[in-house]
C-alpha positions as CSV (number, residue, x, y, z in Angstrom):
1,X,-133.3,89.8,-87.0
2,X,-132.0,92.0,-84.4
3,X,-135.3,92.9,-83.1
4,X,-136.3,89.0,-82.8
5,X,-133.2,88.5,-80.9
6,X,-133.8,91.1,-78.6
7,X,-137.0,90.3,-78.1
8,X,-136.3,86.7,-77.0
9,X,-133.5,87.5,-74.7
10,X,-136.2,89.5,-72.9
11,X,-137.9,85.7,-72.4
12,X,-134.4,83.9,-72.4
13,X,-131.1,83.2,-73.6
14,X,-131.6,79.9,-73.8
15,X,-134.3,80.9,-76.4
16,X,-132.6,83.8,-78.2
17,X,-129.6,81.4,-78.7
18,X,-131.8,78.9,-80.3
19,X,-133.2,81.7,-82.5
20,X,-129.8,82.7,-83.8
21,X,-128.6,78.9,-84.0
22,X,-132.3,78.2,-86.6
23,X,-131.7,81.4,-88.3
24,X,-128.0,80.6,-89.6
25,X,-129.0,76.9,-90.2
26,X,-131.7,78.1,-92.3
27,X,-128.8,80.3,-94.0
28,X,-126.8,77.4,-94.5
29,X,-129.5,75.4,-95.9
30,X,-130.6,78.4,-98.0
31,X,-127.0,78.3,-99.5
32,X,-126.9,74.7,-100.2
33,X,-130.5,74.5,-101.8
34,X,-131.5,78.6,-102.8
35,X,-134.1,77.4,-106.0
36,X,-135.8,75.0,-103.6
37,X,-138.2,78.1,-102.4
38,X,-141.1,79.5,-104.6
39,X,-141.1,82.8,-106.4
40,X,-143.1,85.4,-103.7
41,X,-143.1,89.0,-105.0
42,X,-141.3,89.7,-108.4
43,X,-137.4,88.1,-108.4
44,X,-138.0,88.0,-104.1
45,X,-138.1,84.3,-102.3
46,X,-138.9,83.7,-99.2
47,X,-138.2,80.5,-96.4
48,X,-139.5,79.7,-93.5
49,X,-137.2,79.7,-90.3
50,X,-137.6,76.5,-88.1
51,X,-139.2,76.9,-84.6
52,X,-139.8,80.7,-84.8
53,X,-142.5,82.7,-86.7
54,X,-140.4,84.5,-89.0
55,X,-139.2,84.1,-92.9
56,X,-135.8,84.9,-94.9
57,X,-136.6,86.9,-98.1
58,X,-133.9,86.8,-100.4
59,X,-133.1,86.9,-104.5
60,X,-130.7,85.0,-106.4
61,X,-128.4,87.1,-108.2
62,X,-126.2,84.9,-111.0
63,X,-123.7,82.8,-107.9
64,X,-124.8,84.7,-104.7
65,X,-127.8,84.5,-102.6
66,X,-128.6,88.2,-101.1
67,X,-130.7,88.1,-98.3
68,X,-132.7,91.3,-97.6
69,X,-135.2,91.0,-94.6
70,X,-135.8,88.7,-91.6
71,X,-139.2,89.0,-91.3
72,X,-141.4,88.6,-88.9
73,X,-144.9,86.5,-89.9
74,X,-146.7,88.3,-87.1
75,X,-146.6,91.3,-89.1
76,X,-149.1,92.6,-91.6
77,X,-147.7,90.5,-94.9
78,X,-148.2,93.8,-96.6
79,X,-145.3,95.5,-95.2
80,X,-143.2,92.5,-96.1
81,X,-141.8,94.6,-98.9
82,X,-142.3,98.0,-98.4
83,X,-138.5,98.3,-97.4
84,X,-137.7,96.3,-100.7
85,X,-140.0,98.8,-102.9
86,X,-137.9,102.5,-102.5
């Protein structure tokens, strides 16, 4: 997430602010609604963030919603979980 921010303030505030604003309304909604997204990789989930090319993975675990990656859809889907795998 960092490295998306960063990477639009390079262009623009005005767009890195937007990024952040889509990415914790996409949290929000995420916490409202967490079963509405499909099963992707074992317990893993994934949404799509609004306006950018990038998607929330995240697991359900019993009351909380964990998010573990920001990721990217630009990158090889492959590496989506590498991280998540050690």
């Amino acid at each position: 997430m960092a490295e998306g921010y960063d990477w639009y303030s390079k262009i623009s505030e005005k767009i890195s602010a937007s990024f952040l604003f889509e990415i914790k309304k996409t949290f929000n909604f995420l916490a409202e609604n967490p079963f509405l997204f499909q099963l992707v990789y074992k317990d893993f989930r994934q949404v799509p963030v609004k306006k950018f090319p990038f998607v929330i993975l995240y697991k359900i675990d019993v009351d909380n919603v964990k998010v573990y990656r920001v990721f990217p859809t630009n990158m090889n889907p492959k590496s989506k979980f590498t991280i998540l795998r050690k």
